[in-house]
Wavefront OBJ file of the C-alpha trace (Angstrom):
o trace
v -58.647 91.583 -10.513
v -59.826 89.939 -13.824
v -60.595 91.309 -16.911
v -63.940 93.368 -17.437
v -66.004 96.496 -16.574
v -65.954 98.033 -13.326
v -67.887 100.575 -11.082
v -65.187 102.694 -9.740
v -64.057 105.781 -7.118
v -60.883 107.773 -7.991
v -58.796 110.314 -6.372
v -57.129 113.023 -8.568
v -55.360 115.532 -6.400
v -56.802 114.829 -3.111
v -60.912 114.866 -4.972
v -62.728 111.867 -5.843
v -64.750 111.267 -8.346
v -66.796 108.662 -10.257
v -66.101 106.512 -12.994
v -65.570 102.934 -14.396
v -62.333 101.129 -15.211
v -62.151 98.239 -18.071
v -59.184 95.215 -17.798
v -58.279 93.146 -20.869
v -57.223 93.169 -24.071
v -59.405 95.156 -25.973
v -60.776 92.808 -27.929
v -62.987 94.993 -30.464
v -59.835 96.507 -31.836
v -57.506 93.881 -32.038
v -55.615 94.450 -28.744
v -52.318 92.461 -28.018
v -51.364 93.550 -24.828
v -53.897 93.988 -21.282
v -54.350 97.007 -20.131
v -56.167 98.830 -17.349
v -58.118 102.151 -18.660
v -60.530 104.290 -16.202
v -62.919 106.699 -17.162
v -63.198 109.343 -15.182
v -66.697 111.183 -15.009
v -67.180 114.986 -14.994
v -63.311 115.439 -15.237
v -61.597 116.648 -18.658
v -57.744 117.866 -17.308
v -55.080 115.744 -19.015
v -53.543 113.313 -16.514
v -51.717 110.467 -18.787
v -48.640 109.807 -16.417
v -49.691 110.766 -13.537
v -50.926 108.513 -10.578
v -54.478 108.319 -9.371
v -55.940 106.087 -6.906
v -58.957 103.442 -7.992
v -61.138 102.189 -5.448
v -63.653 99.389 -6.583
v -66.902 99.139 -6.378
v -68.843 97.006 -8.285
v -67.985 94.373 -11.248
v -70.235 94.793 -14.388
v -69.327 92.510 -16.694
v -66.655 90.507 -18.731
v -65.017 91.541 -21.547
v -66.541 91.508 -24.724
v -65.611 91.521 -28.327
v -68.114 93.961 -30.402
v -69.228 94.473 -33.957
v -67.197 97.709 -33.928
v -66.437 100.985 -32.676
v -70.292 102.217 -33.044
v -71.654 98.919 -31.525
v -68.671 99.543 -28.330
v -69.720 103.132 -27.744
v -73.371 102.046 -27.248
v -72.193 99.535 -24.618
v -69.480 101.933 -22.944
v -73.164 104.273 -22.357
v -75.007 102.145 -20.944
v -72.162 100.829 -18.574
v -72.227 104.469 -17.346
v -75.530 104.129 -16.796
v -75.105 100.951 -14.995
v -72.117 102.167 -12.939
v -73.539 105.366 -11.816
v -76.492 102.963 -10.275
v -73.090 101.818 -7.441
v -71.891 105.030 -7.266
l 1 2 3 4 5 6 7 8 9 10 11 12 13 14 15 16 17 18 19 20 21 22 23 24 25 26 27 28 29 30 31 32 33 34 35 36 37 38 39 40 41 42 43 44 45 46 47 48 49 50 51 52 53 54 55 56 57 58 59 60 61 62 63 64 65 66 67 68 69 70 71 72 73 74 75 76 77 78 79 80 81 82 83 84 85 86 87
């Protein structure tokens, strides 16, 4: 997979759900190191360290370096919006 915005399934204890995973470096904040983060909709239990399965749907887009954290959380919206469209 390459780096960017995706449309996504996951499975969390046997239920799926909706979401959208980002790959890269997190350019907006100075990452060093790539990383894969998903987003889970509707779901607010604490799972770091556990495993989950990602099923993908749709690409969105690349990676992109913003003007900020405020200028990132408008985009991270609207690629809701734009994943829920595959989902």
């Amino acid at each position: 997979m390459g780096d960017g915005i995706y449309a996504v399934y996951t499975t969390i204890e046997n239920i799926q759900y909706k979401g959208m995973m980002s790959i890269g470096f997190r350019p907006t904040i100075n990452g060093k190191q790539r990383v894969v983060e998903v987003n889970v909709f509707e779901f607010d239990k604490e799972i770091y360290g556990e495993k989950i399965q990602v099923f993908v749907k749709k690409y969105l887009r690349p990676e992109v370096k913003f003007n900020g954290l405020e200028e990132l959380k408008m985009q991270l919206h609207l690629d809701k919006v734009e994943s829920l469209k595959y989902l």
